[in-house]
C-alpha positions as CSV (number, residue, x, y, z in Angstrom):
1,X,-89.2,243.7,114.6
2,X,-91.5,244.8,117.5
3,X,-90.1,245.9,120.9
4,X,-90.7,245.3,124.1
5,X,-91.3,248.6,124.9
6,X,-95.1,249.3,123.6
7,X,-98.3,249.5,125.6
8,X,-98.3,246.0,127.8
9,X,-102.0,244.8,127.4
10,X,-103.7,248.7,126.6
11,X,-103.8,249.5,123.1
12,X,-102.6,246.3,121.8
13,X,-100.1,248.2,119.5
14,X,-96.5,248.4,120.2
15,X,-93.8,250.6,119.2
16,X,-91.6,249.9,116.4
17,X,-88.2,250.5,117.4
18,X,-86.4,253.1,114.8
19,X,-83.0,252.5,114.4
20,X,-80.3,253.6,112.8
21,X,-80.4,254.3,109.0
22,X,-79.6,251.0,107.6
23,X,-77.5,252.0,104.4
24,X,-74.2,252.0,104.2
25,X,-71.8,253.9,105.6
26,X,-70.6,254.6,102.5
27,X,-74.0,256.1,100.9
28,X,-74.4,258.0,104.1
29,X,-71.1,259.4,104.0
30,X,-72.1,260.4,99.8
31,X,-75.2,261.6,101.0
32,X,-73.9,263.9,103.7
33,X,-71.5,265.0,101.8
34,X,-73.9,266.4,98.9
35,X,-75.5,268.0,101.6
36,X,-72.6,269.6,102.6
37,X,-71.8,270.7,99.1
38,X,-74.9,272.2,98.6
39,X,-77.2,275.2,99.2
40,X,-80.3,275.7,101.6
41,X,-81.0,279.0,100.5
42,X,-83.6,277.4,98.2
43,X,-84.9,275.5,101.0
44,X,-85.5,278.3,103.6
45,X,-86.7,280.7,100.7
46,X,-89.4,277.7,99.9
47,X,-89.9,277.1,103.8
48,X,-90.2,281.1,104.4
49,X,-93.4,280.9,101.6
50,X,-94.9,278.0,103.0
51,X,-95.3,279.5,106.3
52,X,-96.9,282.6,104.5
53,X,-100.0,280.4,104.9
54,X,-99.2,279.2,108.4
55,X,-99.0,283.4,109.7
56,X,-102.5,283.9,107.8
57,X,-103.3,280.6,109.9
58,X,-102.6,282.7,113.3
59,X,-103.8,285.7,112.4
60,X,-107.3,283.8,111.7
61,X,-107.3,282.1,115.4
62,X,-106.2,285.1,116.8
63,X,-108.4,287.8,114.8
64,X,-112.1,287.4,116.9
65,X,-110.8,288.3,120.1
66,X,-109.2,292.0,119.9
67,X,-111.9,292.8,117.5
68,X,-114.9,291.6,119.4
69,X,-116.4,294.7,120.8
70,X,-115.6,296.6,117.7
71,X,-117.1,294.5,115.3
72,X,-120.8,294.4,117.2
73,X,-120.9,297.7,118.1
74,X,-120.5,299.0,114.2
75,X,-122.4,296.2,112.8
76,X,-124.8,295.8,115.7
77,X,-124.5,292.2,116.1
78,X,-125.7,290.5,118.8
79,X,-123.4,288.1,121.1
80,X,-125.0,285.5,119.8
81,X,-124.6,286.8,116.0
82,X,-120.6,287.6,117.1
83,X,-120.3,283.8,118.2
84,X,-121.2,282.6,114.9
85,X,-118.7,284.8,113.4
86,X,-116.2,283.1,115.4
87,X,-117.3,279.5,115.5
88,X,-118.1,279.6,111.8
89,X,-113.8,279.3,111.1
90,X,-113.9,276.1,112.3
91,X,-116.6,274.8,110.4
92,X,-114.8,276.3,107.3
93,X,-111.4,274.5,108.5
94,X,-113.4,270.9,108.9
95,X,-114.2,271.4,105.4
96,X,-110.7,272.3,104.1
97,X,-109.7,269.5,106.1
98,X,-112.0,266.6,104.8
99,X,-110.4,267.9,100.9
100,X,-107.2,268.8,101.7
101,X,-105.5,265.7,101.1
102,X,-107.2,264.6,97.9
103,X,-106.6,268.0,97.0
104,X,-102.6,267.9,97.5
105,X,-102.3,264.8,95.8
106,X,-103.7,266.1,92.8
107,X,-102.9,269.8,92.3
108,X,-99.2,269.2,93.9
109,X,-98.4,270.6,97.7
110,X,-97.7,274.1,95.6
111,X,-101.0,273.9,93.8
112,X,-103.0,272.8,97.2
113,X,-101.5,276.2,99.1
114,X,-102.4,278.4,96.1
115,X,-105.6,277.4,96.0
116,X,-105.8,277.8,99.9
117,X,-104.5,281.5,99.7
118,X,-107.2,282.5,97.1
119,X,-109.8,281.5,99.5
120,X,-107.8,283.1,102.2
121,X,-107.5,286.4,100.4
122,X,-111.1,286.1,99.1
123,X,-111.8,285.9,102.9
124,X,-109.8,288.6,104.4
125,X,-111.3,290.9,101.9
126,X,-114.8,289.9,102.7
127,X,-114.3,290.4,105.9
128,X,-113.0,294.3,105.4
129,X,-115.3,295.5,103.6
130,X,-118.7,293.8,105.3
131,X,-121.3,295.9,106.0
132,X,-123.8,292.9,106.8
133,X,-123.0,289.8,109.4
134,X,-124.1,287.4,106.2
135,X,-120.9,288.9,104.3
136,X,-118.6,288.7,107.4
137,X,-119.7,285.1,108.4
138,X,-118.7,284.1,104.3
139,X,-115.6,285.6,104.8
140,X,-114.8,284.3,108.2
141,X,-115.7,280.8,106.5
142,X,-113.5,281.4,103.3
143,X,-111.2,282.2,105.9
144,X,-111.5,279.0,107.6
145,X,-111.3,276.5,104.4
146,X,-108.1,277.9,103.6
147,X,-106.2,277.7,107.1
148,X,-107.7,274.0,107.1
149,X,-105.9,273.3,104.0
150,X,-103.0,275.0,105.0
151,X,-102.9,272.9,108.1
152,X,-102.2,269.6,106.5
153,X,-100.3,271.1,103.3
154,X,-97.7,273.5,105.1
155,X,-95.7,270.7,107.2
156,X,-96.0,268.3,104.7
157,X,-94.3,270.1,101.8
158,X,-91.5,271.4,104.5
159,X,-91.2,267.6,105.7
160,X,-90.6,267.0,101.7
161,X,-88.6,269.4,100.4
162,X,-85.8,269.7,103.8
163,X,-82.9,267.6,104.1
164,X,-83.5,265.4,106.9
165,X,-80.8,267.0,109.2
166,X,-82.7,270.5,108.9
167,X,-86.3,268.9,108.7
168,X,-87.6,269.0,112.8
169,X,-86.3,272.9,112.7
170,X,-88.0,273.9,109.8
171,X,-90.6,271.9,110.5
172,X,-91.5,274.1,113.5
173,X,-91.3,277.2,111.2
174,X,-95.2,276.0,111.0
175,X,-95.6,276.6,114.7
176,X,-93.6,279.6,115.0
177,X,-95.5,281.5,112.4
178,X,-99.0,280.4,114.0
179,X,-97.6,281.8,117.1
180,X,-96.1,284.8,115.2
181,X,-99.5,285.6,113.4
182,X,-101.6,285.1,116.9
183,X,-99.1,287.3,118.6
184,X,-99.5,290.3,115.7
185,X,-102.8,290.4,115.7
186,X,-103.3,290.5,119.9
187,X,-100.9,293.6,119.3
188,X,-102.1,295.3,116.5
189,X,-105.9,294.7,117.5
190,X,-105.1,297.3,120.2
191,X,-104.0,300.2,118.3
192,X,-105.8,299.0,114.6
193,X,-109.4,299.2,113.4
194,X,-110.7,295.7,113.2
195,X,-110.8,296.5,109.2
196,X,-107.2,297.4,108.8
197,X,-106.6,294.4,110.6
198,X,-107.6,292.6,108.2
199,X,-104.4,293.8,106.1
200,X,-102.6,290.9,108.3
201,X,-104.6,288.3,106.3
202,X,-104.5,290.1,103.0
203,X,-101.0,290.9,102.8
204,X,-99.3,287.2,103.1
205,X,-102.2,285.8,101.3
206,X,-100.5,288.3,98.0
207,X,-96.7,287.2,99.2
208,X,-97.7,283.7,99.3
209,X,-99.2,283.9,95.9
210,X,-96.0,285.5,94.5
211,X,-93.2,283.3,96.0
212,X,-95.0,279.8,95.2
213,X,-93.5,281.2,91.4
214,X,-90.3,281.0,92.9
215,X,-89.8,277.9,94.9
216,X,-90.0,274.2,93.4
217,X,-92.6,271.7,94.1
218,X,-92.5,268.6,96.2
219,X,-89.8,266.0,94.7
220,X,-91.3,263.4,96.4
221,X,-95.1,264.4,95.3
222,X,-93.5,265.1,91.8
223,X,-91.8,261.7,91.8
224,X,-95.6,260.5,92.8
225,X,-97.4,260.7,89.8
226,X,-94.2,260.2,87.7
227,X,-92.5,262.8,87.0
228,X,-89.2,261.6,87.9
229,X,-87.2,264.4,85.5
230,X,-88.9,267.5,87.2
231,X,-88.4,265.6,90.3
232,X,-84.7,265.5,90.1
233,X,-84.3,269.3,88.8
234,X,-86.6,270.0,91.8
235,X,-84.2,268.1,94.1
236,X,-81.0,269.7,92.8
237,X,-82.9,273.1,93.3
238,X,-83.1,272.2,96.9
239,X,-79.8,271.0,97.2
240,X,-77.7,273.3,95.2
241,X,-76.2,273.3,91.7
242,X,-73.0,271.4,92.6
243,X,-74.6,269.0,95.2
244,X,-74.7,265.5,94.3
245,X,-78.3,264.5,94.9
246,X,-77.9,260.9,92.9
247,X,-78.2,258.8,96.3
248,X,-81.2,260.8,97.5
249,X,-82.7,260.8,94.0
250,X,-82.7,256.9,93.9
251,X,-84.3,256.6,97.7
252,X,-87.0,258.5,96.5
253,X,-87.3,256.6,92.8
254,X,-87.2,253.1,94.3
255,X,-87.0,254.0,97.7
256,X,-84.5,250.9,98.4
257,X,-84.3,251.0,102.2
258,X,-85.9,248.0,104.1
259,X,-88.5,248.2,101.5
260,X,-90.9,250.4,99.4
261,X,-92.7,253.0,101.2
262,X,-92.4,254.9,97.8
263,X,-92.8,252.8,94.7
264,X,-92.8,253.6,90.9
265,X,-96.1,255.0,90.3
266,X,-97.1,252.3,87.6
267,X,-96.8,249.9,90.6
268,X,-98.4,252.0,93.4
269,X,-101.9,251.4,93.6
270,X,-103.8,254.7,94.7
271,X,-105.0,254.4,98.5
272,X,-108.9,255.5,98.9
273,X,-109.9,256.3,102.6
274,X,-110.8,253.1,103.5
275,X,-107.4,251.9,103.0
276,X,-106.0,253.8,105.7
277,X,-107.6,251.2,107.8
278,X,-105.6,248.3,107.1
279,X,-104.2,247.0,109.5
280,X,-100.7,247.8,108.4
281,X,-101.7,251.6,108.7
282,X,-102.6,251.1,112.3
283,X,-99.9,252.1,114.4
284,X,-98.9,255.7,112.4
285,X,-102.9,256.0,112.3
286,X,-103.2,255.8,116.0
287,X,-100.1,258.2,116.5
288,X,-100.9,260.9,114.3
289,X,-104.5,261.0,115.3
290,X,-104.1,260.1,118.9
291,X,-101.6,263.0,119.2
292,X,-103.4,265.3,117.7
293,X,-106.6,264.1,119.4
294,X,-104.5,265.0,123.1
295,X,-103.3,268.4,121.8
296,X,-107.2,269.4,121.1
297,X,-108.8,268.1,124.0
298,X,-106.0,269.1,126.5
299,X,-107.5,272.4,126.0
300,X,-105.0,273.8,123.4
301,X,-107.0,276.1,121.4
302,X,-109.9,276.9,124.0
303,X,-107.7,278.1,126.2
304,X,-105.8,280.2,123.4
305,X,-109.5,281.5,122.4
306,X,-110.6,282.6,126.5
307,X,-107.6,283.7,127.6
308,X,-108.7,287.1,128.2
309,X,-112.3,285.4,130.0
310,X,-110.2,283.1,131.8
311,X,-107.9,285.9,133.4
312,X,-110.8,287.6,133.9
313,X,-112.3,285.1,136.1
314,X,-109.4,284.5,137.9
315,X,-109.0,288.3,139.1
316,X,-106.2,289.1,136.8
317,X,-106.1,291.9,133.9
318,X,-106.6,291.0,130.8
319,X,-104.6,293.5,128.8
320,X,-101.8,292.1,130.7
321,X,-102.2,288.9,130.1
322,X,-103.0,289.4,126.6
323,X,-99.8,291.2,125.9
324,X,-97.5,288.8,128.1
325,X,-98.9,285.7,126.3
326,X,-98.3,287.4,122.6
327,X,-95.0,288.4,124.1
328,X,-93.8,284.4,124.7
329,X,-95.1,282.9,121.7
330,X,-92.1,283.8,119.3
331,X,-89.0,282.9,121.6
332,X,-90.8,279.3,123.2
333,X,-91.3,278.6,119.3
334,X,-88.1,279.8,118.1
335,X,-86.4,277.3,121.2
336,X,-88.3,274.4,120.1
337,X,-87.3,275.3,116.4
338,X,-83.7,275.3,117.8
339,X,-84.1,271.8,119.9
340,X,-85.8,269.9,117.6
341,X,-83.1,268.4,115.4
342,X,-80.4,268.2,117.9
343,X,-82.4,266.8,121.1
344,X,-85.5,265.1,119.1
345,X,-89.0,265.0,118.5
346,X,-90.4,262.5,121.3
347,X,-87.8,264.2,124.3
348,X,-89.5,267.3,123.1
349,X,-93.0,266.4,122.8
350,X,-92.7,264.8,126.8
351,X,-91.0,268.4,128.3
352,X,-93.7,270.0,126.3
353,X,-96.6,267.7,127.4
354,X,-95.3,268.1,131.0
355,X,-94.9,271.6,130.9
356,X,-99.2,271.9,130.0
357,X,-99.8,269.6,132.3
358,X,-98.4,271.6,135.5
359,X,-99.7,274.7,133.4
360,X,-103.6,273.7,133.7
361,X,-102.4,272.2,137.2
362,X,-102.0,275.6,138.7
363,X,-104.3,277.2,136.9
364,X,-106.9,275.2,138.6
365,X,-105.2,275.3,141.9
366,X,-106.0,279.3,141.6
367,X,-109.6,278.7,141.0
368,X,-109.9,276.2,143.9
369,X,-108.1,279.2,146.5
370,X,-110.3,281.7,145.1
371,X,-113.4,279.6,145.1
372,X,-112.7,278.9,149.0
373,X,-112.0,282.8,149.5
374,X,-108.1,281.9,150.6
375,X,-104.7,283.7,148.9
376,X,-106.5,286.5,147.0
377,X,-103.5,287.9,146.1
378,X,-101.7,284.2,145.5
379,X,-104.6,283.2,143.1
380,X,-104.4,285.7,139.9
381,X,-100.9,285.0,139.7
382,X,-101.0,281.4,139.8
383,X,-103.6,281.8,137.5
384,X,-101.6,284.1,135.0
385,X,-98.7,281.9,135.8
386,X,-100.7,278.9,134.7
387,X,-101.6,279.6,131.5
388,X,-98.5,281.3,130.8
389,X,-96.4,278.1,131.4
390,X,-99.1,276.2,129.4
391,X,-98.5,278.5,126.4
392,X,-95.2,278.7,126.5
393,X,-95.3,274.4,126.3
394,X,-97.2,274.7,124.1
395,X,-95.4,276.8,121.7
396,X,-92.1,275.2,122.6
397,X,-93.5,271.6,120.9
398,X,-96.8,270.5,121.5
399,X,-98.1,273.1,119.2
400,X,-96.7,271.7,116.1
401,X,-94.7,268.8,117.0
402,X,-97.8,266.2,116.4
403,X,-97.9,267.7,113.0
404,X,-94.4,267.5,111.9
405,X,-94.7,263.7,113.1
406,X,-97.9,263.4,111.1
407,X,-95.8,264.0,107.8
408,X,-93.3,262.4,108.2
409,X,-94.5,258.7,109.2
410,X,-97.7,258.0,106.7
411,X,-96.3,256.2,103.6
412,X,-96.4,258.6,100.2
413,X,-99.5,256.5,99.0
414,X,-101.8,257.3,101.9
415,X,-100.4,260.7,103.1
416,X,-103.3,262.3,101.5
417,X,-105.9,260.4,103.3
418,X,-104.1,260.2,106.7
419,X,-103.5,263.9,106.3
420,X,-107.5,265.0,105.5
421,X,-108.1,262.2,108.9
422,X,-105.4,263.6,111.3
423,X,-106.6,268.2,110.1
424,X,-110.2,266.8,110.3
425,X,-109.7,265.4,113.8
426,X,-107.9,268.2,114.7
427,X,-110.6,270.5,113.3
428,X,-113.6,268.6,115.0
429,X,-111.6,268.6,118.6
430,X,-110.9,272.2,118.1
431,X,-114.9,272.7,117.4
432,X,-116.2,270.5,120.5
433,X,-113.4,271.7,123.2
434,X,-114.5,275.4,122.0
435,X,-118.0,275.1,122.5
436,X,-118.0,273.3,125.7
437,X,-115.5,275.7,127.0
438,X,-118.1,278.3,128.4
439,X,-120.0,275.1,129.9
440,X,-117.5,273.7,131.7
441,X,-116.6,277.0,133.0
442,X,-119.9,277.7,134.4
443,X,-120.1,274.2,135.4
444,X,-116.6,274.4,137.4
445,X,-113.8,276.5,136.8
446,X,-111.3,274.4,138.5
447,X,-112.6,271.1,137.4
448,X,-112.6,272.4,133.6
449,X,-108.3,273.0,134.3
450,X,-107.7,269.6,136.0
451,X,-109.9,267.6,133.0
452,X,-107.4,269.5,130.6
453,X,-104.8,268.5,133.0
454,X,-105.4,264.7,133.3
455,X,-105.3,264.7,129.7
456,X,-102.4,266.7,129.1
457,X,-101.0,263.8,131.7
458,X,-102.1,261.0,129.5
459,X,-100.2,263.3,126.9
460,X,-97.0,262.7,128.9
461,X,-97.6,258.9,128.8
462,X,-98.8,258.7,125.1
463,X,-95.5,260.2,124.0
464,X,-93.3,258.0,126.4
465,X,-95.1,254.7,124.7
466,X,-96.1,254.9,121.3
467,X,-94.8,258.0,119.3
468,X,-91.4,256.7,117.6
469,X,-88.5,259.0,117.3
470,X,-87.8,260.5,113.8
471,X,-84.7,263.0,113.8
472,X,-81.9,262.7,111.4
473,X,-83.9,260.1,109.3
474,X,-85.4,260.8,105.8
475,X,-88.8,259.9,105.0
476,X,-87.7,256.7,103.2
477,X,-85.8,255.1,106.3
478,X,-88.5,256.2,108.5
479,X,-91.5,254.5,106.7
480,X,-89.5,251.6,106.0
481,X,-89.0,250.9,109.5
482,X,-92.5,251.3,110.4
483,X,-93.8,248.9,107.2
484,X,-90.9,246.4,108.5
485,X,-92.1,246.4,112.0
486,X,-96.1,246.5,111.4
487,X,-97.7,242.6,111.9
């Protein structure tokens, strides 16, 4: 049933209320209990690969700005030519995006990322040995298809493959490791040639490679197109040899909760693009691309990109800021990780949303004192402490948070679709906010941060009224909830 509690007369879409898992207390307790009895070492070791691709995903946002002045002076490109070279990723990601999904669905989440990290490692390797900007900007873009795959297939074979208890903290593994790989590559950059640097791409690209040999693929993708024997020896794989995984076996075989959200493949018809438009599809369609819409034009990755411009023009040092914002990136991810499963996604998502919000708020309250010559010495700190607070939110849930939701509330048929929609959108905001960044700028410094803030505000209100709460569910309750509540 619908609540009360969705957007009165604004979006016309309301909230499905997500309760409690309605199975027994008896199949819970059976369920929890081969949980108990089994092993996550399997799990992590599969998570801990997956995020190979979500590092190489970091170091690639992260790897244009230490190397900037570097790179033009030995190659002599112009600003203009440098630009390209750094724009160019997110063309290569919009691509990667757009085929993504299709591409998951039929290779398999482990066949999707191997193919991502040969492009990766084509890229990387481009890159370092260039000589000409034609070769660089090919690698840069080889770069970029892979990390756009990588975006989609990453938290959607975590959201698969963890028990649902562990899910939202592995989940954020995603995040951590995007913050881990920006962070390494801000360091690095200052005491590496740009072409050694490039050995922070190459090197998870090989490990990557190597442990998808190791780890099992999707049950629920295998269970997909059929394979319902490799899909159980996958599950007990996960779960441990003495774990009873017969209850969570049959949820994902018949997926008897509420009703199907994953049916026997011979009954499933296969979802093209279109599809996703139904209007059953609306409400996790306008969640997963309204939230990840917000995160982009909020001024996420812009800001990330011009952080050392953006101190700059607020009177502060770069270096300093550079190293204090690769500095915070690790322990705000690694407390989000540790949040997410006990205190829940949507709590999460509003703190984090808030916490941007007063970031860009004070960041453009230091542009309007120094724009009316007042608090010289107040203005690069409240600048510096700006973005520092918006990062930190950032990294603590808004970050990755929209994409752990994104897997986890599209139906198995159209999670390929939905997926290439939500990294596409992401993508394309990523490409507009970063272009107009430099205009707005020059336009007004201040009224650039309060834009980002009145969206990071709407962020806030977004969160409060539509996104649904997911912890401690498995996929199966979740979409059943949402296919009971749609009109």
């Amino acid at each position: 049933m619908l609540t009360n509690r969705g957007l009165e007369g604004g979006y016309g879409i309301q909230k499905p209320e997500i309760k409690q898992p309605l199975i027994s207390e008896a199949a819970s307790s059976s369920c929890s209990n081969g949980d108990k009895e089994g092993s996550v070492l399997m799990v992590l070791l599969s998570t801990f690969v997956a995020v190979c691709g979500s590092f190489q995903f970091g170091c690639a946002l992260g790897f244009s700005s230490p190397t900037q002045s570097a790179i033009r002076n030995e190659l002599g490109l112009s600003l203009y030519e440098y630009s390209v070279f750094a724009s160019i990723l997110t063309i290569g990601a919009m691509v990667g995006a757009l085929m993504c999904g299709s591409l998951a669905d039929y290779t398999g989440r482990k066949g999707a990322m191997r193919i991502a990290a040969i492009f990766c490692l084509t890229g990387w390797v481009a890159t370092g040995v260039s000589k000409d900007a034609w070769i660089l900007d090919l690698g840069r873009l080889s770069v970029g298809y892979g990390i756009g795959v990588f975006s989609y297939v990453v938290p959607v074979y975590i959201a698969e493959v963890a028990p649902k208890d562990l899910r939202g903290g592995l989940g954020t593994m995603n995040q951590l490791m995007v913050g881990f790989g920006i962070s390494t590559v801000y360091l690095l950059g200052t005491i590496l040639t740009w072409r050694t640097l490039t050995l922070t791409g190459i090197i998870p690209s090989l490990m990557l490679q190597l442990g998808l040999i190791l780890i099992p693929e999707s049950p629920r993708w295998l269970a997909k197109v059929g394979k319902q024997s490799e899909c159980e020896l996958a599950l007990q794989r996960l779960r441990g040899k003495d774990a009873n995984i017969s209850k969570e076996a049959a949820d994902i075989e018949k997926a008897t909760i509420v009703q199907d959200s994953i049916k026997i493949i011979d009954s499933l018809p296969q979802a093209k693009p279109l599809d996703l438009f139904q209007r059953k599809y609306v409400y996790p369609l306008t969640v997963g691309v309204g939230l990840i819409s917000l995160q982009q034009f909020g001024g996420m990755n812009a800001i990330s990109f011009y952080a050392s411009e953006t101190f700059v023009s607020a009177g502060f040092s770069s270096t300093v800021g550079t190293i204090l914002l690769a500095v915070m990136q690790v322990p705000a991810s690694s407390i989000g990780a540790l949040l997410m499963d006990s205190y829940g996604r949507r709590p999460l998502l509003m703190i984090s949303a808030t916490g941007t919000c007063i970031g860009c708020l004070f960041t453009a309250i230091s542009f309007v004192l120094k724009d009316l010559d007042q608090s010289e010495k107040i203005s690069p700190i409240l600048a510096l402490s700006g973005i520092l607070v918006f990062e930190t939110s950032v990294a603590l849930g808004m970050g990755g948070i929209p994409y752990i939701i994104m897997s986890e509330i599209f139906p198995i048929n159209v999670r390929g679709s939905a997926g290439s929609l939500v990294s596409f959108t992401h993508w394309f905001g990523s490409w507009v906010i970063t272009i107009t960044y430099s205009s707005l700028m020059s336009w007004s410094k201040s009224g650039t941060f309060f834009i980002y803030t009145g969206v990071c505000g709407a962020t806030v209100l977004f969160a409060a009224k539509l996104v649904p709460e997911t912890k401690g569910r498995t996929l199966e309750e979740i979409q059943a909830s949402i296919e009971h509540s749609s009109p």
